[in-house]
BANU-419586 format. One record per residue: x, z, y of N, C-alpha, C, O in turn; residue in one letter. Coordinates in Angstrom, 3 decimals. Layout:
N
X, Z, Y, X, Z, Y, X, Z, Y, X, Z, Y, a
...
END
This chain:
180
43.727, 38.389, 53.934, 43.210, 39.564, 53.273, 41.890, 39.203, 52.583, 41.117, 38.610, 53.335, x
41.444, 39.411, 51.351, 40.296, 39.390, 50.662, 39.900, 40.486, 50.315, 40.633, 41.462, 50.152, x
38.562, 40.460, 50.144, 37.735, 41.661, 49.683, 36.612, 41.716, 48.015, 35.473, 41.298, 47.805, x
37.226, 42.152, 47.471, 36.065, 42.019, 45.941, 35.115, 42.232, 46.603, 35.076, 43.046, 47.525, x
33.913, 41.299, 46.104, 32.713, 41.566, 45.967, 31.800, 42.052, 44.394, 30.994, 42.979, 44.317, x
32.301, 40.943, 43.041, 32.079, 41.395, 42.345, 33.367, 41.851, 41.480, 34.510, 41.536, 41.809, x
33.038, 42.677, 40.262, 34.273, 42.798, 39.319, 33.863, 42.315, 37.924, 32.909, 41.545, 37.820, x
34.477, 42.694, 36.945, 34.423, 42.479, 35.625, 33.109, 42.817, 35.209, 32.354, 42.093, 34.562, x
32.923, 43.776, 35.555, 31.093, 44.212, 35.022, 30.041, 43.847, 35.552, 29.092, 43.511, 34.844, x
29.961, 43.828, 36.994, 29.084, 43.183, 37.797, 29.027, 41.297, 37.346, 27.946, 40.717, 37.448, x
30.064, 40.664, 36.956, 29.892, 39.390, 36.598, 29.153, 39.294, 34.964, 28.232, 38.552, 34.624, x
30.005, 40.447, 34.004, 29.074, 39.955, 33.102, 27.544, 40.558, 33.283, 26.760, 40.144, 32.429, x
26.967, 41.521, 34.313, 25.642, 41.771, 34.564, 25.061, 40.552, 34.991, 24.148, 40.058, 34.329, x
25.450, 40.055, 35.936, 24.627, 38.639, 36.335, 24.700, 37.810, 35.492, 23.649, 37.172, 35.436, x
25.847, 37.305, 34.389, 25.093, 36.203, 33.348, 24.250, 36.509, 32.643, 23.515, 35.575, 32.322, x
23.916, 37.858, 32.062, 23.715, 38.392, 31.223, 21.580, 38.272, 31.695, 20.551, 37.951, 31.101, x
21.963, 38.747, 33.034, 20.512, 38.340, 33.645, 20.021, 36.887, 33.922, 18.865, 36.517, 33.717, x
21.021, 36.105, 34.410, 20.729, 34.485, 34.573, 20.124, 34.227, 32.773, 18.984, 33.859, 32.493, x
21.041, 34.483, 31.927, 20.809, 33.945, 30.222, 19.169, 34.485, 29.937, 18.413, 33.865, 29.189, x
18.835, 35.542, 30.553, 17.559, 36.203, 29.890, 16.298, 35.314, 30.981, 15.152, 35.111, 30.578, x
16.611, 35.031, 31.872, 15.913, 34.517, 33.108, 15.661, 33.068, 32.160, 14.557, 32.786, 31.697, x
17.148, 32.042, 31.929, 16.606, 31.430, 31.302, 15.826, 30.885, 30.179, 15.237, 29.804, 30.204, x
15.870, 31.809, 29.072, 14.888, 32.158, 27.890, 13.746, 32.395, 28.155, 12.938, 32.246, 27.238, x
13.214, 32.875, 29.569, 12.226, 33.298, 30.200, 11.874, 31.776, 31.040, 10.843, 31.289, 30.575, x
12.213, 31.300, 31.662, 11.553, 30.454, 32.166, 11.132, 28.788, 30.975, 10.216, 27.976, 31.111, x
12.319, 28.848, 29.840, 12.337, 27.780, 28.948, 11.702, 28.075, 27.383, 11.835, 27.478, 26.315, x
10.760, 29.596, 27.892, 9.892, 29.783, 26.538, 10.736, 29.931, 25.387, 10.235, 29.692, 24.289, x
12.130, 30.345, 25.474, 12.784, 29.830, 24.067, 14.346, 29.323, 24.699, 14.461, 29.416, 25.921, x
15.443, 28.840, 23.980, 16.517, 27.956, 24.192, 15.922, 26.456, 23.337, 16.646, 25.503, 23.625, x
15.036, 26.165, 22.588, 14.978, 24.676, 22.196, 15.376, 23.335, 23.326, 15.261, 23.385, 24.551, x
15.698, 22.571, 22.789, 15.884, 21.375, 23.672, 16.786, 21.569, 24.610, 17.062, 20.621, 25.346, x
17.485, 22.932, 24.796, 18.563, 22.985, 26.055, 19.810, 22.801, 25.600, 20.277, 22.978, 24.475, x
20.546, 22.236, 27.098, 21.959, 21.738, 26.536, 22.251, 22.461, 28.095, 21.540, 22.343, 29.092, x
23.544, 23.249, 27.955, 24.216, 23.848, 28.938, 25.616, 22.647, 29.314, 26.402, 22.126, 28.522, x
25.538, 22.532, 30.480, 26.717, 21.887, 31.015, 27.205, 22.360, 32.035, 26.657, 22.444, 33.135, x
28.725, 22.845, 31.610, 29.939, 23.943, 32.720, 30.074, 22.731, 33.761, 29.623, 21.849, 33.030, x
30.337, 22.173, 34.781, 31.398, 21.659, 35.662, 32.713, 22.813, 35.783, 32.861, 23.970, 36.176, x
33.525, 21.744, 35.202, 35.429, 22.130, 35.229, 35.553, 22.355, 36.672, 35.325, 21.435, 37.457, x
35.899, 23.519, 37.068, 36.526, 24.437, 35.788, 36.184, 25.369, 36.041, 36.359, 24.991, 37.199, x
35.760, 26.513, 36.165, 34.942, 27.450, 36.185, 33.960, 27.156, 35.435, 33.988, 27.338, 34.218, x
32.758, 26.561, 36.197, 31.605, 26.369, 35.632, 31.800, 26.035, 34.139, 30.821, 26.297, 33.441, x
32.620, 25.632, 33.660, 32.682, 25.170, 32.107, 32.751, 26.408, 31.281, 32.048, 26.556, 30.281, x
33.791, 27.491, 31.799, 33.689, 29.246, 30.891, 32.804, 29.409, 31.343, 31.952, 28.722, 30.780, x
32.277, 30.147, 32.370, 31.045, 30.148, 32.371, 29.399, 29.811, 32.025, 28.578, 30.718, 32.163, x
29.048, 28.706, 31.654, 28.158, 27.882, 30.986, 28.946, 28.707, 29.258, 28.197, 29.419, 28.591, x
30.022, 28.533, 28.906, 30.042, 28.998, 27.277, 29.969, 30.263, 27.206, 29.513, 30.725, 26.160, x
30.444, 31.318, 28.423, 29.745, 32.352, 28.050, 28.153, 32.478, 28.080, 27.503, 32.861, 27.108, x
27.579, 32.098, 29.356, 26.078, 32.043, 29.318, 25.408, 31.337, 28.013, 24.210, 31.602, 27.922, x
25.954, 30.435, 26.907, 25.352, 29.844, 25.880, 26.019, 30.675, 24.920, 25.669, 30.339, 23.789, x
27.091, 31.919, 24.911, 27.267, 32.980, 23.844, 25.958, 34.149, 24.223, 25.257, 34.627, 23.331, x
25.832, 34.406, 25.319, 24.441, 35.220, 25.571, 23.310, 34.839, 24.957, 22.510, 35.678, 24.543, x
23.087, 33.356, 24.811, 21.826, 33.126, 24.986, 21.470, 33.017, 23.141, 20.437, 33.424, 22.609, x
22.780, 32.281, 22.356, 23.075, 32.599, 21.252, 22.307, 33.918, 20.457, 21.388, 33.821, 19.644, x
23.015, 35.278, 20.976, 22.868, 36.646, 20.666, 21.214, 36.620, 20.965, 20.505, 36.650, 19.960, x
20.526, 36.565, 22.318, 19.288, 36.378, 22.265, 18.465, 35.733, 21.635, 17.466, 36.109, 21.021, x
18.936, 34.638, 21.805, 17.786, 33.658, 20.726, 17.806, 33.301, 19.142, 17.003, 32.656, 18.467, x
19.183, 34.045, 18.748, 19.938, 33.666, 17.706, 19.857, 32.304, 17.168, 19.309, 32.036, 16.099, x
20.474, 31.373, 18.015, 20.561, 29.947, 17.731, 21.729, 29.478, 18.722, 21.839, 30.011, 19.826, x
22.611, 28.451, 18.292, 23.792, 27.675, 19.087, 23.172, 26.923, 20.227, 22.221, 26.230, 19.864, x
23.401, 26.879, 21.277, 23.336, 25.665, 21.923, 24.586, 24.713, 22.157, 25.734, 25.115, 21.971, x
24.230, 23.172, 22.659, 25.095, 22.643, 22.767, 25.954, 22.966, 24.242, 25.191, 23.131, 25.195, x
27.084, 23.054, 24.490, 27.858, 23.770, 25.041, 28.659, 22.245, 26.116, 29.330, 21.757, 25.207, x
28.837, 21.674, 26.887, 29.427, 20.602, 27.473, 30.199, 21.285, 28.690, 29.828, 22.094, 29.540, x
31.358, 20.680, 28.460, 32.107, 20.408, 29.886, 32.074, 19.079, 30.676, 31.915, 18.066, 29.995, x
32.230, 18.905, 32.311, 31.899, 17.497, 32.737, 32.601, 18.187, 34.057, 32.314, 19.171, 34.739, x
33.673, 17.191, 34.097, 34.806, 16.690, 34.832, 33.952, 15.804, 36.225, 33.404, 14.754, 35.887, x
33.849, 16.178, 37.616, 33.114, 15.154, 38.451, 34.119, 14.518, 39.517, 33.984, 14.156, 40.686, x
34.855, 14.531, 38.896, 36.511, 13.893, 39.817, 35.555, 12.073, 40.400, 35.103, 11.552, 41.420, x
35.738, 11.752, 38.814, 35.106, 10.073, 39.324, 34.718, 9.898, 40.131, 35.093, 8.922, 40.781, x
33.161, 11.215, 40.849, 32.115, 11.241, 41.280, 31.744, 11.651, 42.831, 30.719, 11.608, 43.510, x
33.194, 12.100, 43.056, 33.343, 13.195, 44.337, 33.433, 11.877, 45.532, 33.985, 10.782, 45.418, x
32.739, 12.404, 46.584, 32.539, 11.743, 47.861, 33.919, 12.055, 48.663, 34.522, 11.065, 49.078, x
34.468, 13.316, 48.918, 35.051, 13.627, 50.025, 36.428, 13.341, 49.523, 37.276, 13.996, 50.130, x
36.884, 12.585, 48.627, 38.361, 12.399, 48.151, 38.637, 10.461, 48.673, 37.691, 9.702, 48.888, x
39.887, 10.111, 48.756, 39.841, 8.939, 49.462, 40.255, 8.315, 48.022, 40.499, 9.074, 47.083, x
40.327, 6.901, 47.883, 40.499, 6.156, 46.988, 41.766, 6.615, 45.705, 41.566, 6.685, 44.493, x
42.934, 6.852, 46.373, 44.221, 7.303, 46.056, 43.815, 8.876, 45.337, 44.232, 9.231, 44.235, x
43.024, 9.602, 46.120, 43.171, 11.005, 45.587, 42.341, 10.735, 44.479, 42.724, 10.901, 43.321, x
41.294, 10.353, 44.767, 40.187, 9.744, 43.292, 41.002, 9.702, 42.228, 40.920, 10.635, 41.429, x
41.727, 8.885, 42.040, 42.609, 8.184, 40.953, 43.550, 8.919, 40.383, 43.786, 9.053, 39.182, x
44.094, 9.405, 41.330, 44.805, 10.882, 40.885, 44.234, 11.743, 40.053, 44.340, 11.938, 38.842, x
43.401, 12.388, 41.189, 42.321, 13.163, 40.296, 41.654, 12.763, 38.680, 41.872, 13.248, 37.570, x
41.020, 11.976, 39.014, 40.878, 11.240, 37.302, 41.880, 11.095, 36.548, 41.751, 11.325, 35.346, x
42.976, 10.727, 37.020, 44.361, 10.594, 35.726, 44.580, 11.724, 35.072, 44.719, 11.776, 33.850, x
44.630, 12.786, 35.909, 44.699, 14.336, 35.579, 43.803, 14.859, 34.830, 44.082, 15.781, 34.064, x
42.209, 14.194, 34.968, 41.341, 15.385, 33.568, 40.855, 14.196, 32.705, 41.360, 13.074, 32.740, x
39.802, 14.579, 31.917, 38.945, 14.245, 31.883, 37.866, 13.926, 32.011, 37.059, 14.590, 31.361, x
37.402, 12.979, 32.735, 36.588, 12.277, 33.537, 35.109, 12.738, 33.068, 34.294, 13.218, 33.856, x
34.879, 12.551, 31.799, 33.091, 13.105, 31.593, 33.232, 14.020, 29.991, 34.083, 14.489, 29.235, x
31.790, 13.870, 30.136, 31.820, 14.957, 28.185, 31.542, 14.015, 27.571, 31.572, 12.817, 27.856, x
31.074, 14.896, 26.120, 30.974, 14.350, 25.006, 29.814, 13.166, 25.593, 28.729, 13.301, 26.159, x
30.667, 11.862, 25.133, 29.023, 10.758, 25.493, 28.045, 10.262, 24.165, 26.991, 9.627, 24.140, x
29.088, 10.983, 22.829, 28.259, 10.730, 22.218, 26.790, 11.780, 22.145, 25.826, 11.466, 21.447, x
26.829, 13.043, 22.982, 25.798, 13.740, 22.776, 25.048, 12.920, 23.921, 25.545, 12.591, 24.998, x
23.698, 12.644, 23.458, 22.512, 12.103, 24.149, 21.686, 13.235, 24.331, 21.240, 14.091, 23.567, x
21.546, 12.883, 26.280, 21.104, 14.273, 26.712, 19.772, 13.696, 27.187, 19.158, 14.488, 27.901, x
19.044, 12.297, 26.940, 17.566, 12.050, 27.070, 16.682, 12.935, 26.479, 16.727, 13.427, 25.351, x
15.703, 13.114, 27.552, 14.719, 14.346, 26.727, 15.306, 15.442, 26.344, 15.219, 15.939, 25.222, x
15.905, 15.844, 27.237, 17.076, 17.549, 26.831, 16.365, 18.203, 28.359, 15.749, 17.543, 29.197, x
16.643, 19.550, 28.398, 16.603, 20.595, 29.219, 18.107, 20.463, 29.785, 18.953, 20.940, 29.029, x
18.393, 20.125, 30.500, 19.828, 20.620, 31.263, 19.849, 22.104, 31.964, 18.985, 22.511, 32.742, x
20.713, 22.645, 31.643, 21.482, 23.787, 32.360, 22.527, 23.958, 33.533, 23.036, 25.072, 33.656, x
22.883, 22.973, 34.387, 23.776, 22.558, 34.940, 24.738, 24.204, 35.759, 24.293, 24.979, 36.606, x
25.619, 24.211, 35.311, 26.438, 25.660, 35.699, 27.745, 25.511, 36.301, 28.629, 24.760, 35.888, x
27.833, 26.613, 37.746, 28.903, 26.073, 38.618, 29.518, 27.224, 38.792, 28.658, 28.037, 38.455, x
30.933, 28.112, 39.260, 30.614, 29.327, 39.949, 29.868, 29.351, 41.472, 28.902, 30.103, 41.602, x
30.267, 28.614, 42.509, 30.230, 28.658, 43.471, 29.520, 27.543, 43.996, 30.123, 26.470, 44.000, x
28.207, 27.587, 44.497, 27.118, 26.896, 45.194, 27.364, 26.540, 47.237, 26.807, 27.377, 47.948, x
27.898, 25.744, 47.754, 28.514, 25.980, 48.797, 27.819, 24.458, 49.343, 27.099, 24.104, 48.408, x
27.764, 23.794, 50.055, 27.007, 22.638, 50.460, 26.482, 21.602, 49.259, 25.742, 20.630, 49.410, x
26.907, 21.952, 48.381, 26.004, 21.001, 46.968, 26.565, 19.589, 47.212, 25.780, 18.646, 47.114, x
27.595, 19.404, 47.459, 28.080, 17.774, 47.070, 28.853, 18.181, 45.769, 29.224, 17.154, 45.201, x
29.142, 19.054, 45.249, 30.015, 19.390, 43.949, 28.519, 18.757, 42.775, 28.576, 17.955, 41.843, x
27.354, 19.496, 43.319, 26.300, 19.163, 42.352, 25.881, 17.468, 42.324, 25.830, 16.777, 41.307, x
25.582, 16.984, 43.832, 24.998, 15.729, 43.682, 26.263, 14.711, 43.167, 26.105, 13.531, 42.856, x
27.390, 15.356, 43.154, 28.228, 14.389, 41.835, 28.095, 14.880, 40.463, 28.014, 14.124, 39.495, x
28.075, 16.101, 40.398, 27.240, 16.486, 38.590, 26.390, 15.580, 38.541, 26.729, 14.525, 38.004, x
25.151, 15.705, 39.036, 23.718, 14.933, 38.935, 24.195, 13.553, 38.746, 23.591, 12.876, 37.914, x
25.183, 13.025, 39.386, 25.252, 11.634, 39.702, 26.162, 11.577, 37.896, 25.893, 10.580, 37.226, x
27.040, 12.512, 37.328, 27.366, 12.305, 36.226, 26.301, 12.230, 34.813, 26.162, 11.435, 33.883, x
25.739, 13.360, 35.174, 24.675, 13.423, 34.002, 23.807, 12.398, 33.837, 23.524, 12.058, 32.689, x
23.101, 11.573, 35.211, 22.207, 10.477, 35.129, 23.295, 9.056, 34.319, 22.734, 7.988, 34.073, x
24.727, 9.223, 34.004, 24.866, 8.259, 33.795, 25.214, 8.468, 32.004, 26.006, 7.796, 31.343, x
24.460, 9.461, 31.587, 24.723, 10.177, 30.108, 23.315, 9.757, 29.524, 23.160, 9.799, 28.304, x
22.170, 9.308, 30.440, 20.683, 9.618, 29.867, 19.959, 9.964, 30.259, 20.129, 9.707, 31.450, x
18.947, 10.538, 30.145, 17.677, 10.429, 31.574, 16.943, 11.890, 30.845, 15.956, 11.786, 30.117, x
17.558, 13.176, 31.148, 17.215, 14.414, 30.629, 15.703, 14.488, 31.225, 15.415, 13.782, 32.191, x
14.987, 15.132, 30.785, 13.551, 15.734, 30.868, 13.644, 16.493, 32.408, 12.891, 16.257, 33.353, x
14.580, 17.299, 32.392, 14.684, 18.402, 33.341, 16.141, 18.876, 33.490, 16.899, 18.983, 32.527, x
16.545, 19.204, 34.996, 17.847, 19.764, 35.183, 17.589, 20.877, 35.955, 16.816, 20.839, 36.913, x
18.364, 22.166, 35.500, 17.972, 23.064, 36.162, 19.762, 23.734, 37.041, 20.828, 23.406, 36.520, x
19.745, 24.291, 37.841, 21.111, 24.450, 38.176, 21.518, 26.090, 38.154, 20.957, 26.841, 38.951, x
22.161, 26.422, 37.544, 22.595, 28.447, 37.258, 24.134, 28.036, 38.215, 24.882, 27.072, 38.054, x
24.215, 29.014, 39.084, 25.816, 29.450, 39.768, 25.553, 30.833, 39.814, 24.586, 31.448, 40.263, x
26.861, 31.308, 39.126, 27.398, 32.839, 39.794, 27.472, 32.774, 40.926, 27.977, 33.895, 40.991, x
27.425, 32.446, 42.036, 27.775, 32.479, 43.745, 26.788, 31.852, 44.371, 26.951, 30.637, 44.258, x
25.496, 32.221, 45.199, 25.538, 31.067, 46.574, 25.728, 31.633, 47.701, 25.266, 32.692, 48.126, x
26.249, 31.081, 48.056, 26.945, 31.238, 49.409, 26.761, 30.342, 50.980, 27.469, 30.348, 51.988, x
25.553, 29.647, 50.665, 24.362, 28.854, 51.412, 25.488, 27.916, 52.509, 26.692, 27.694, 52.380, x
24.747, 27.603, 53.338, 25.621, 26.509, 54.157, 25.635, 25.056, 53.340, 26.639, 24.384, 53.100, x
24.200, 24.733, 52.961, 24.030, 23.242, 52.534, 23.845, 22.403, 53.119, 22.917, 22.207, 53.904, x
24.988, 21.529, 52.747, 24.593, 20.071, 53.717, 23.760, 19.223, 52.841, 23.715, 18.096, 53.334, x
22.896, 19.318, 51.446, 22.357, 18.617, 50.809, 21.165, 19.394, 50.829, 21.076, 20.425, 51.494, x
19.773, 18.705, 49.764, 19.114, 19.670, 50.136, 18.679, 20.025, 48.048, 17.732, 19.637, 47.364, x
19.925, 20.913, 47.691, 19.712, 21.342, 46.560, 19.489, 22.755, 46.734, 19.619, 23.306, 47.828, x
19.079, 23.491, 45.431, 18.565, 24.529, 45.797, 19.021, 25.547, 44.157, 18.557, 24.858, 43.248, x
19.477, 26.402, 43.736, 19.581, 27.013, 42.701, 18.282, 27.122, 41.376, 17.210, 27.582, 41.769, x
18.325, 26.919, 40.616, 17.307, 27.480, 40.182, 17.481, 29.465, 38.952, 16.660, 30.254, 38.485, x
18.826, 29.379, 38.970, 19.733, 30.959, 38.533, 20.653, 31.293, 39.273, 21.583, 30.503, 39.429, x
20.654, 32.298, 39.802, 21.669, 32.315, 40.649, 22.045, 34.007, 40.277, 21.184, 34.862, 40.068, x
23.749, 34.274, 40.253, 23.785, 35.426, 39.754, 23.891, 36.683, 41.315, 23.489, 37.836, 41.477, x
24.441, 35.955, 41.968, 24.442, 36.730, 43.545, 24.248, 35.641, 44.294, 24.658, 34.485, 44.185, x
23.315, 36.373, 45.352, 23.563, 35.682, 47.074, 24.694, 36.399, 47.944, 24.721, 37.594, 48.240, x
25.906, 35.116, 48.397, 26.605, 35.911, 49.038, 26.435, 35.412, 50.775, 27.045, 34.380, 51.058, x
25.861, 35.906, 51.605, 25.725, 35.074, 53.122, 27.029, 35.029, 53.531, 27.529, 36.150, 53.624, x
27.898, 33.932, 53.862, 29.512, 33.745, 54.104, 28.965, 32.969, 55.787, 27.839, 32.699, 56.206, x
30.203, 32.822, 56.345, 30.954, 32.720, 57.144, 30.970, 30.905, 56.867, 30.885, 30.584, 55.681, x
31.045, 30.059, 57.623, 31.302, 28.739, 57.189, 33.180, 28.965, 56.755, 33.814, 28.507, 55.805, x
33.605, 29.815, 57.858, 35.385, 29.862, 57.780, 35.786, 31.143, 56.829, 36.763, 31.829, 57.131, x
35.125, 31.387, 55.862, 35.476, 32.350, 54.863, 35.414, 31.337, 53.354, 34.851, 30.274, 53.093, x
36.187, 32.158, 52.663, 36.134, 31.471, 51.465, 35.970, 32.211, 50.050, 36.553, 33.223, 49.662, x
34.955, 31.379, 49.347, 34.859, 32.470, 48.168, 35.210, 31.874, 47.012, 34.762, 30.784, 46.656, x
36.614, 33.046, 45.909, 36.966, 32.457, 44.455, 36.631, 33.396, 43.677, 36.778, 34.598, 43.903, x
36.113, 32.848, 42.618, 35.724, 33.389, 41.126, 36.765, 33.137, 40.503, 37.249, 32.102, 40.044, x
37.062, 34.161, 40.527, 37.808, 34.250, 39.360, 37.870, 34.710, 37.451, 37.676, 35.830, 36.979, x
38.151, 33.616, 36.805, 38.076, 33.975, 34.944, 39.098, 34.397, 34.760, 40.229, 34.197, 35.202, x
38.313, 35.494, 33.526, 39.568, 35.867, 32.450, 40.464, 34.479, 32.096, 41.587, 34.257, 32.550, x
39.988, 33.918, 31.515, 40.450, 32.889, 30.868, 41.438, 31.551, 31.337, 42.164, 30.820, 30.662, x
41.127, 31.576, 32.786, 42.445, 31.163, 33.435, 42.822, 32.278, 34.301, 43.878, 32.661, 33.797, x
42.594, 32.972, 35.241, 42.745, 34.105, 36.140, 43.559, 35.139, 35.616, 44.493, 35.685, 36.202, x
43.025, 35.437, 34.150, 43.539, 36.803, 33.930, 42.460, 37.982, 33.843, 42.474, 38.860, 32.981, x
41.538, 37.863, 34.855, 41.063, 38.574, 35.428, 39.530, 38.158, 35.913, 39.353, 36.999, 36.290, x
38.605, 38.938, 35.909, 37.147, 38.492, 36.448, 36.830, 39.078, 37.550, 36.421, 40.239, 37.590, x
36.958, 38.474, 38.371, 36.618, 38.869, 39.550, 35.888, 37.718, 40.864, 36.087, 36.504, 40.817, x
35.214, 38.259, 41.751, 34.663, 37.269, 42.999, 35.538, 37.954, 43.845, 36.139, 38.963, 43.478, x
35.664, 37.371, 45.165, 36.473, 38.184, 46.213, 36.069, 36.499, 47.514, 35.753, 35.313, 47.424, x
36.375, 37.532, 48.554, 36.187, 36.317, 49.950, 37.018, 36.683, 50.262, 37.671, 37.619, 49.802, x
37.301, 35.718, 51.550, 38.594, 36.130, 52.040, 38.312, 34.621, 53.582, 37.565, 33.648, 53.678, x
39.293, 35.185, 54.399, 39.081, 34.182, 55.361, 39.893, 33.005, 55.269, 41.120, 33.097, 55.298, x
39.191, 31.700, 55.140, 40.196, 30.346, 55.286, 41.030, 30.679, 56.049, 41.926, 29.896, 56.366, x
END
């Protein structure tokens, strides 16, 4: 059995506040480059860089980044798998030295999803600054990362589980928990 937490409106309220938060803390969108982690985080990050667009009236660069390569908890075999199946990193011709990173996830849950982002992006260029936006935390870190946007705090259960769900693959926008 699962339970909504957020819906369609409540999700676009929180990007809508993360996008203004970040214009607010980065003086501006100059120098920022938003990067989704697939798959969620990737719609997400392009909607948050269509917000920030409308606000600042300027494009940002928009990246998806695949961290299959990068993941600790997969064994050699699943690795390989995994990589055959996506695409492994983004655009490498965009050089993200001296950039603002945006790094965007739905779901913030012990942060090994991030310290393989991090471990992807350091191998793109040596950005100025990385900052991390998730729709979800849901705490229980075994690393010691920390949000810097976050659209809800959800306090979970280690044995509960939380999906975001997109229009854009889902159907539908929605958060909901539910018990492993």
């Amino acid at each position: 059995m699962s339970k909504q937490i957020m819906d369609e409106a409540g999700i676009r309220r929180a990007l809508t506040r993360m996008s203004y938060e970040i214009v607010e803390r980065n003086q501006g969108t100059e120098n920022l480059v938003l990067i989704g982690i697939k798959t969620r985080g990737w719609y997400l990050a392009q909607r948050i860089g269509d917000r920030l667009a409308k606000i600042e009236d300027s494009q940002l660069p928009v990246l998806s980044l695949d961290i299959s390569a990068y993941r600790d908890d997969l064994s050699q075999e699943e690795k390989a798998k995994a990589i055959a199946s996506f695409d492994t990193s983004f655009d490498t011709s965009f050089d993200l030295t001296g950039k603002t990173v945006i790094l965007v996830d739905d779901v913030l849950y012990t942060g090994r999803t991030i310290r393989a982002a991090l471990d992807a992006i350091m191998d793109q260029g040596r950005p100025d600054k990385i900052a991390l936006a998730v729709l979800i935390d849901r705490g229980h870190r075994e690393l010691p990362i920390r949000p810097d946007f976050i659209g809800k705090n959800i306090p979970t259960a280690a044995s509960e589980d939380v999906q975001v769900q997109v229009s854009e693959i889902d159907g539908t926008d929605a958060v909901k928990i539910s018990e492993a």
